[in-house]
N, CA, C and O of each residue as an XYZ file, in Angstrom:
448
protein
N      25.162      8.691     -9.762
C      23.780      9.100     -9.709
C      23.620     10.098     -8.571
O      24.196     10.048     -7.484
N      22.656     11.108     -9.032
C      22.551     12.169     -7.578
C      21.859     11.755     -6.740
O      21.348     10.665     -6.999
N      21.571     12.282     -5.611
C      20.509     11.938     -4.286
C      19.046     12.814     -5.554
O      18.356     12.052     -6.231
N      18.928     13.647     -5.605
C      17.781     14.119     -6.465
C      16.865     13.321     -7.685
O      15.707     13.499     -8.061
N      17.977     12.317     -8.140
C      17.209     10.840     -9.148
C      16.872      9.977     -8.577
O      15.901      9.224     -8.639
N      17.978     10.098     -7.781
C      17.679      9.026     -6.912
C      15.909      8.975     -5.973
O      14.938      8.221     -6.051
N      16.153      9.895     -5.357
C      14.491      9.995     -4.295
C      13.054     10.363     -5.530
O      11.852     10.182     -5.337
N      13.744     10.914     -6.767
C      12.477     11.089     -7.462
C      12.206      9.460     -7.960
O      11.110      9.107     -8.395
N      13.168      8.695     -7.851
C      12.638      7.526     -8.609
C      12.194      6.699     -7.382
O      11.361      5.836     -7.663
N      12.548      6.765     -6.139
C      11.886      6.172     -5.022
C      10.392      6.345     -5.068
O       9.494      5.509     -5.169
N      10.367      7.644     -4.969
C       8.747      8.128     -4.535
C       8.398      7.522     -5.551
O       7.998      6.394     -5.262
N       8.337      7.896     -7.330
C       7.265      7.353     -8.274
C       6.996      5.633     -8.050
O       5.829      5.246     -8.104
N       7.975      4.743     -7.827
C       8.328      3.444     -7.582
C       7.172      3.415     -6.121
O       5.971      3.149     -6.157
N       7.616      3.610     -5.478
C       6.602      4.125     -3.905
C       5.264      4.102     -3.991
O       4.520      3.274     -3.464
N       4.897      5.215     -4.803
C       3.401      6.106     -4.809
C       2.768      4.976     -5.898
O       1.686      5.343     -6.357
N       3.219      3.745     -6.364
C       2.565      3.271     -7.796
C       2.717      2.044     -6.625
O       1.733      2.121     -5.889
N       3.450      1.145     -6.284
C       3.755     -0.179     -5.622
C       2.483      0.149     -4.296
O       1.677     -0.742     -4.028
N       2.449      1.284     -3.673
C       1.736      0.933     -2.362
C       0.419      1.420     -2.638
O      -0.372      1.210     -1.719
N      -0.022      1.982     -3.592
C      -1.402      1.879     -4.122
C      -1.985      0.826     -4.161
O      -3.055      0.407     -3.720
N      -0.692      0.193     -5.080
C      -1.538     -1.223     -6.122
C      -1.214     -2.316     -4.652
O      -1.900     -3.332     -4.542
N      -0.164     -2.002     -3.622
C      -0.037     -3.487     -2.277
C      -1.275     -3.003     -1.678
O      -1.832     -3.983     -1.185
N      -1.999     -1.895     -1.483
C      -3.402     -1.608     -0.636
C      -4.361     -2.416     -0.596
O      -5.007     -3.028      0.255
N      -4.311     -2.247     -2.112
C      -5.458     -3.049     -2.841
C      -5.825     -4.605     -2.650
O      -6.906     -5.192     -2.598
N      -4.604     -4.996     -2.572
C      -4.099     -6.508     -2.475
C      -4.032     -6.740     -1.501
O      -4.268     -7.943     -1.393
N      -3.771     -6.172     -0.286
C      -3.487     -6.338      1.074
C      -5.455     -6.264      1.459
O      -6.159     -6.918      2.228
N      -5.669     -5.458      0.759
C      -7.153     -5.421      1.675
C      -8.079     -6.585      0.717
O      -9.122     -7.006      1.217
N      -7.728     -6.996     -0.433
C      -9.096     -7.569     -0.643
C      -8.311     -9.480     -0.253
O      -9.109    -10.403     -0.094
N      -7.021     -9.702     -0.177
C      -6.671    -10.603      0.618
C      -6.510    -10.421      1.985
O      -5.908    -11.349      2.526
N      -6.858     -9.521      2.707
C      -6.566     -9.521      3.850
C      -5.301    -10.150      4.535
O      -5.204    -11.105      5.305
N      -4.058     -9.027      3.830
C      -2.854     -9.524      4.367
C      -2.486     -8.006      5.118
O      -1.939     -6.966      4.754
N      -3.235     -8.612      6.613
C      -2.503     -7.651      7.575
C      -1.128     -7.735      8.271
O      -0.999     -8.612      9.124
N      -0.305     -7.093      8.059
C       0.730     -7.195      9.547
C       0.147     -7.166     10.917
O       0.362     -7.844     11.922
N      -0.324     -6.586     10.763
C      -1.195     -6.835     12.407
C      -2.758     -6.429     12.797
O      -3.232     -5.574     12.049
N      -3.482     -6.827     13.672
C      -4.869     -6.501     14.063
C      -4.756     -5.911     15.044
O      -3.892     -6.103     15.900
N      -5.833     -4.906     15.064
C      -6.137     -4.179     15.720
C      -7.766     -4.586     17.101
O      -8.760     -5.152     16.646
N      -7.733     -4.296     18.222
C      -9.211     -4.511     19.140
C      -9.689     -3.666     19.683
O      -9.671     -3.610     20.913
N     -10.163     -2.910     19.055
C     -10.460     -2.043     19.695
C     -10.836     -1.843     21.209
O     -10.207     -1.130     21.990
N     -12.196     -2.736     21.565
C     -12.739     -2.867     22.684
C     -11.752     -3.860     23.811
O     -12.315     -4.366     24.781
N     -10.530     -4.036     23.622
C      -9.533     -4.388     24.202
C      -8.310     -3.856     24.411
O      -7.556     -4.186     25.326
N      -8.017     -2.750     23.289
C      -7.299     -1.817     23.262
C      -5.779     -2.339     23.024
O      -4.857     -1.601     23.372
N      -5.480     -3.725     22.379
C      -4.795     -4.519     22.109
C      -4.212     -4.773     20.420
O      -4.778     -4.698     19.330
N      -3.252     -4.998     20.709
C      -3.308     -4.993     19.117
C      -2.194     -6.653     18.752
O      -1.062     -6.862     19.187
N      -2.828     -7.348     18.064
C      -2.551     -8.772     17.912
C      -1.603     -8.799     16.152
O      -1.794     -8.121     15.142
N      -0.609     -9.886     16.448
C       0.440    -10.129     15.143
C      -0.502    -10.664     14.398
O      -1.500    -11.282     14.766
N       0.008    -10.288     12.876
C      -0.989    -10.776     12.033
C      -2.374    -10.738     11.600
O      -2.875     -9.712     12.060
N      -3.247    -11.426     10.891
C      -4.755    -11.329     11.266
C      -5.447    -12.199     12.354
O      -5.502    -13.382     12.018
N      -5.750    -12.045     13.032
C      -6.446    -12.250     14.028
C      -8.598    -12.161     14.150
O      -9.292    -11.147     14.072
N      -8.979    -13.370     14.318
C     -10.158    -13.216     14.597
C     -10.730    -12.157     15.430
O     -10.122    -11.896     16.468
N     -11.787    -11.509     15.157
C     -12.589    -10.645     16.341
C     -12.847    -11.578     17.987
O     -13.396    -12.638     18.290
N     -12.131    -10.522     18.723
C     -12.235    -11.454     19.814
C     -13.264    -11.162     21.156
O     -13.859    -12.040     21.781
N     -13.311     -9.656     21.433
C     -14.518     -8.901     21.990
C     -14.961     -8.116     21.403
O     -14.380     -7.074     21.705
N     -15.980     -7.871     20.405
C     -16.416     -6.239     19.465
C     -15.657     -6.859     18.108
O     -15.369     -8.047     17.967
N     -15.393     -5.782     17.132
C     -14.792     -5.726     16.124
C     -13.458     -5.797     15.823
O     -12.726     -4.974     16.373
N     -13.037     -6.498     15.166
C     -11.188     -6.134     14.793
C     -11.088     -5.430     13.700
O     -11.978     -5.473     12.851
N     -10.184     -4.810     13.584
C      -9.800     -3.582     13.139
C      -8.234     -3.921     12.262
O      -7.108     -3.996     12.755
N      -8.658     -4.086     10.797
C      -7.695     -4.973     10.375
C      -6.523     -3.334      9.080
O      -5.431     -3.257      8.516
N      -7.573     -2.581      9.257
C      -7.110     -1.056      7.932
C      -5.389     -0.848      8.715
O      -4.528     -0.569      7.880
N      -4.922     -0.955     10.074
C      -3.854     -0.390     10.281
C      -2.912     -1.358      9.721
O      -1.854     -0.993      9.207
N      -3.285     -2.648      9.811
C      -2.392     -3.701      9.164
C      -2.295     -3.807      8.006
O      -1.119     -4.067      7.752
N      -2.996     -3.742      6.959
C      -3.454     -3.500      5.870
C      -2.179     -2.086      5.414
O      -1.295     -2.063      4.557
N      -2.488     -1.367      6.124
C      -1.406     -0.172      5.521
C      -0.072     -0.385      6.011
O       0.868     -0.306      5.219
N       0.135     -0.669      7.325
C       1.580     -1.478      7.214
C       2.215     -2.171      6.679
O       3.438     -2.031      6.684
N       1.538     -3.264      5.962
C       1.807     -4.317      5.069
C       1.901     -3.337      3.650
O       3.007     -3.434      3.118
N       1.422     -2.874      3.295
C       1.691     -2.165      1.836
C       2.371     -0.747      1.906
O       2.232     -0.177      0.824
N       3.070      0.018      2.838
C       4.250      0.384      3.071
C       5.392      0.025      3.233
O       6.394      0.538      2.736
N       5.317     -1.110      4.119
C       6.781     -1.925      4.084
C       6.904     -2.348      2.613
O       8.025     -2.105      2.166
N       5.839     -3.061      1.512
C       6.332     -3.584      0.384
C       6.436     -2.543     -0.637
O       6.912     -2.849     -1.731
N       6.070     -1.425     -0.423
C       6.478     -0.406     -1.242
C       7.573      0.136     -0.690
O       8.235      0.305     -1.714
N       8.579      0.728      0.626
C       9.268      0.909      0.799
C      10.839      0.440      0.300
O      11.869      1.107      0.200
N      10.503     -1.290     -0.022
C      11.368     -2.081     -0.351
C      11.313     -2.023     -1.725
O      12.366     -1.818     -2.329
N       9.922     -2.214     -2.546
C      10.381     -2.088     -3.695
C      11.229     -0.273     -4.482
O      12.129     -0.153     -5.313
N      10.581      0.594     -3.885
C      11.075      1.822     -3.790
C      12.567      1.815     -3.453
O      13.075      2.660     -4.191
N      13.467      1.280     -2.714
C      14.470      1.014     -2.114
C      15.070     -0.062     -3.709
O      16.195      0.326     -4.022
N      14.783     -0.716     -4.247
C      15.095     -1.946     -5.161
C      15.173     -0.757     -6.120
O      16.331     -0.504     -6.451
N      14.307     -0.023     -6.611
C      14.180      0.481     -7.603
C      15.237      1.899     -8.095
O      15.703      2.243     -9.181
N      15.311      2.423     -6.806
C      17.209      3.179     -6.734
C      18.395      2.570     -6.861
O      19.420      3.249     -6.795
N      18.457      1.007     -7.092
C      19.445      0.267     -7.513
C      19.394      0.029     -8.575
O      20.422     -0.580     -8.871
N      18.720      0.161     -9.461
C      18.704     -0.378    -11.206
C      19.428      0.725    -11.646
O      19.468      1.799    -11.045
N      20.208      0.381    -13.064
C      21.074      1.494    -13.249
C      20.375      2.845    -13.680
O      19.211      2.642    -14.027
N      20.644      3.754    -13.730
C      20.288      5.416    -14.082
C      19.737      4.922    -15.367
O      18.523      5.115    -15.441
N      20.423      4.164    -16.722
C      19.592      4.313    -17.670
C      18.418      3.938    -17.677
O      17.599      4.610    -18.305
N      18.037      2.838    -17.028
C      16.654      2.334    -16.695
C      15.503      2.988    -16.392
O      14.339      2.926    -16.789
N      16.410      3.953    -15.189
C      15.859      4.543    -14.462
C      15.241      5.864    -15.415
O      14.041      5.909    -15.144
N      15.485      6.668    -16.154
C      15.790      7.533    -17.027
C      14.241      7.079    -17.453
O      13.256      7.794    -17.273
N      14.216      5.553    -18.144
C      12.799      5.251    -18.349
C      11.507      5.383    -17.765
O      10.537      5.002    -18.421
N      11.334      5.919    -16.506
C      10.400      5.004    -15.906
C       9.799      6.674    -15.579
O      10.447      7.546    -14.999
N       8.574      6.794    -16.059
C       7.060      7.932    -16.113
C       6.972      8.174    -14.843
O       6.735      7.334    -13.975
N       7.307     10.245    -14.567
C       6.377     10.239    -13.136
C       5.331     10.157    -13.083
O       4.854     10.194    -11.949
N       4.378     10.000    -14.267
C       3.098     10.188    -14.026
C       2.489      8.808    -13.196
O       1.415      8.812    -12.595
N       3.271      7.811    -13.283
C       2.611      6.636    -12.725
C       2.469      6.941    -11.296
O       1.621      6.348    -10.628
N       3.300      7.894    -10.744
C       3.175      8.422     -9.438
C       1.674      8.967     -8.617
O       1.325      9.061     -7.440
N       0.961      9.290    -10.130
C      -0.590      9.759     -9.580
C      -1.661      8.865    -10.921
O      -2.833      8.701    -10.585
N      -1.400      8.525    -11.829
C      -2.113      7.156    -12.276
C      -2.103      6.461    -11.809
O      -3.238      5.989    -11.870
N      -1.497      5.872    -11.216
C      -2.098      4.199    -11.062
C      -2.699      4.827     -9.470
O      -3.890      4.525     -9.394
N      -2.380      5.358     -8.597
C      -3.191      5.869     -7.421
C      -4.258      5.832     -7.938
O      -5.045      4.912     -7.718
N      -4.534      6.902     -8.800
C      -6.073      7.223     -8.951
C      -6.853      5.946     -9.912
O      -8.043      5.636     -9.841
N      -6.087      5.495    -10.566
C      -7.176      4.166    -10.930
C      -7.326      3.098     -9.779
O      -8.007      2.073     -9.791
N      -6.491      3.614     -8.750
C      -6.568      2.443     -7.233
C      -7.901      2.890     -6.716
O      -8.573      2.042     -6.128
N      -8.413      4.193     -6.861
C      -9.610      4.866     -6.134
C     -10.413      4.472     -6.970
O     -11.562      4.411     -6.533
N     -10.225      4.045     -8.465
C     -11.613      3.604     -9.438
C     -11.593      2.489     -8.403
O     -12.216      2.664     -7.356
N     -11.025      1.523     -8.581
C     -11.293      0.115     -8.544
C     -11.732     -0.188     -7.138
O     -12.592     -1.051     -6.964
N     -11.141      0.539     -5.994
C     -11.406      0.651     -4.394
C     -13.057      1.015     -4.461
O     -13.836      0.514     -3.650
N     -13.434      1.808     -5.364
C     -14.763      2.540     -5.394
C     -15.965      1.247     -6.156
O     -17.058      0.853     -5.750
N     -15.355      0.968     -7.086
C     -16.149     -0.918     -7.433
C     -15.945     -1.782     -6.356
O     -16.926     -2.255     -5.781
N     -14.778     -2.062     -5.991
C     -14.991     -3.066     -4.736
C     -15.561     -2.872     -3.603
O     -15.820     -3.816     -2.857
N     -15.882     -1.443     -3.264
C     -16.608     -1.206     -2.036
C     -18.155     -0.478     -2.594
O     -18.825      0.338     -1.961
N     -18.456     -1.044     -3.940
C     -19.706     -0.223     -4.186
C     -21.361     -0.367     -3.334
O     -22.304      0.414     -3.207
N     -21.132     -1.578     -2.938
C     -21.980     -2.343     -1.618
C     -22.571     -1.061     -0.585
O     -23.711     -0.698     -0.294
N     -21.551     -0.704     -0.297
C     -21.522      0.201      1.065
C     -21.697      1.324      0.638
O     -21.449      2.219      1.445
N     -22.222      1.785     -0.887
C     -22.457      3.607     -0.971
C     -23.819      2.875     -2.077
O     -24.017      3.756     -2.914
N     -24.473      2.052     -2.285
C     -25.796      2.091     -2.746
C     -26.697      0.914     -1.790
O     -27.685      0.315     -2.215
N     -26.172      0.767     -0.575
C     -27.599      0.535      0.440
C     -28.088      1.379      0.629
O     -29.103      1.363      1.325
């Protein structure tokens, strides 16, 4: 297999897995880590607000990079014919149906 199938099938594997871990990471709130602002601290895991607000979006995207990295990484190991199968377009579909559904789950906050 070349390095050139290889990284095109990372990224599409990538750009489709850490859309859809965003999603999941934020409406379970599975951070790798918190953020404090008004402490300027940053705590393992999720963590309660402890002075001001916590700041949970940097964990949130850590957590769904690392699991797209890995599955991206998994997905350059299946053999080439497999691979042969698998649509770049999912590379910018399923993103953009991540922005439908991000846009329903946060519809609260754009019609107060």
């Amino acid at each position: 297999m070349n390095s050139a199938r290889s990284f095109s099938v990372f990224a599409v594997v990538f750009a489709a897995v850490y859309a859809v871990m965003y999603v999941i990471a934020m409406e379970k709130n599975y951070a790798l880590f918190t953020y404090h602002p008004a402490l300027e601290k940053f705590g393992f895991l999720v963590q309660k607000p402890e002075e001001g607000p916590a700041m949970y979006w940097y964990g949130w995207i850590a957590t769904a990079g690392i699991v797209a990295l890995a599955a991206g990484l998994l997905a350059c190991a299946i053999p080439e014919r497999a691979q042969r199968r698998l649509w770049s377009g999912w590379a910018w579909t399923i993103p953009l149906s991540v922005i439908v559904v991000l846009g329903y789950l946060l519809r609260g906050y754009f019609t107060r």
